[in-house]
N, C-alpha and C positions, 0 to 999 in steps of 0.2 A: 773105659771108665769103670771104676771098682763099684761094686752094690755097696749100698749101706744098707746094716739094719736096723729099724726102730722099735725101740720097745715101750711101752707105756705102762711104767708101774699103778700098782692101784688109785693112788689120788687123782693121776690124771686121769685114767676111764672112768671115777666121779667127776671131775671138772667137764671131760667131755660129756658128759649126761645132763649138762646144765645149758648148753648152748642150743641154738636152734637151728634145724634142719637146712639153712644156708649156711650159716658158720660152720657149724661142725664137715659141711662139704668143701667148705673153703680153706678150715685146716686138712682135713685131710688131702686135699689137694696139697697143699705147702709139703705134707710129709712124704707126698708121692713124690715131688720135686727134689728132696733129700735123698729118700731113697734111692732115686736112680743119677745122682751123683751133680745134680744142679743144685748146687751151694751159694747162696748169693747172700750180702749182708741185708738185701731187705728182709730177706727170710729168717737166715740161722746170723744171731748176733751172737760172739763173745763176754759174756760179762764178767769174767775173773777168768781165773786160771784155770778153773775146775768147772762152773757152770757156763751154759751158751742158754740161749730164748729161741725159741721160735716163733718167728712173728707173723703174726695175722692180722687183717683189718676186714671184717665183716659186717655190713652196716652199721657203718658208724663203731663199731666197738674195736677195741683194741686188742687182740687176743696173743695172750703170752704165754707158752706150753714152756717151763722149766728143764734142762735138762744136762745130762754130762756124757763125753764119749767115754765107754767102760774102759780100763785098765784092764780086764780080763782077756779080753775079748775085739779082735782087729774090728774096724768099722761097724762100730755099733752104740749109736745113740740111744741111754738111755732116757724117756722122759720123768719127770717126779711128779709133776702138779703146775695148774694152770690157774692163769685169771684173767678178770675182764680190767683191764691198765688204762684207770682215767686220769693220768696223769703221764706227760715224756717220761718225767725220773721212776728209774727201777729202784724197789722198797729193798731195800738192805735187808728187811725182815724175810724178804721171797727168795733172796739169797742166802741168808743163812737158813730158812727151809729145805731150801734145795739140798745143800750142803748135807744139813742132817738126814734127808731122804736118801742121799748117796751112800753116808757112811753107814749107817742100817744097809744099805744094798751089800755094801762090799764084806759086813760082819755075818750075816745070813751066808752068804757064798763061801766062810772061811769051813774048814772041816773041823 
């Protein structure tokens, strides 16, 4: 099984600073599960062509880490930004966020 690696750009090491000390154990548990190559739809969902979620449920809350696999770089997730999702339907706005988190990632990387 290949490693993966995760990286969490700066909004989401602010979104994780928002959650509390079970959640934030219970995403990072999820991300451990990625990392070491268990990939399951309850976890990493797809939601376009470029962004996927990682999904959490931590009492009662809904937790959603934003994220894309780099084009740069083999197996490697990068995360953008998080939220607490009180609603099934994913906000078109947290995807076109994501989107723009990505393409800032990929202009900063250019020489």
């Amino acid at each position: 099984m290949k490693e993966i690696t995760v990286t969490l750009l700066d909004e989401a090491i602010e979104f994780t600073g928002t959650l509390s000390e079970k959640q934030l154990f219970k995403l990072f548990y999820n991300i451990e599960l990625i990392k070491s190559g268990i990939v399951s739809i309850d976890i990493l969902k797809k939601l376009n062509t470029d962004i996927w979620e990682i999904r959490t449920v931590s009492l009662g809350a809904g937790i959603r880490v934003f994220a894309f696999w780099s084009k740069l770089e083999k197996s490697k997730l990068i995360c953008t930004h998080g939220i607490i999702k009180k609603t099934s339907k994913v906000s078109a706005k947290e995807i076109e966020k994501a989107i723009g988190i990505m393409n800032n990632y990929y202009k900063k990387k250019q020489p």
